[in-house]
N, C-alpha and C positions, 0 to 999 in steps of 0.2 A: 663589768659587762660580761654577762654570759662568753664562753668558748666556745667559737664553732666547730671548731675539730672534735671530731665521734673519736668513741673508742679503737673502731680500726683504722683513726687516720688520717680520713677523708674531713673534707670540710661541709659542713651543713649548708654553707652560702658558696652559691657558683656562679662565678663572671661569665657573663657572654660579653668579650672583649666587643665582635662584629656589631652584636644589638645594643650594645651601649647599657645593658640593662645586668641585676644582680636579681636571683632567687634567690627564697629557703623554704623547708617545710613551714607548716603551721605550728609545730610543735617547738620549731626554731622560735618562732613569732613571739608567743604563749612566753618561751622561756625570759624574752624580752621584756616582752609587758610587765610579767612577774616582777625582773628585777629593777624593774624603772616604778613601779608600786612600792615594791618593797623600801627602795633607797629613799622614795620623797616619806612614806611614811617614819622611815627610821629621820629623816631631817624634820621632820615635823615635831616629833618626840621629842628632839635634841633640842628644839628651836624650844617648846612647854617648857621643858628641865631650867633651860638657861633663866627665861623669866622669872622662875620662881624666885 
């Protein structure tokens, strides 16, 4: 899973304890999506290979 912590520090995702709720940038999101693509197609791969 992607790290939320930037280079200076801070964290990409912020609790609002009060609203009960969690943000992030879109760029956070993106980074997300990427690596949940990325992992099912590397399991998909692995899954081909093994059949042969």
């Amino acid at each position: 899973m992607p790290d939320p912590i930037q280079k200076d520090g801070t964290s990409a995702v912020v609790l609002d304890a009060e609203a009960d709720t969690v943000s992030m940038p879109m760029w956070y999101w993106r980074k997300i999506v990427n690596y949940i693509i990325d992992t099912q197609t590397a399991l998909k791969i692995a899954g081909a290979e093994k059949q042969k």
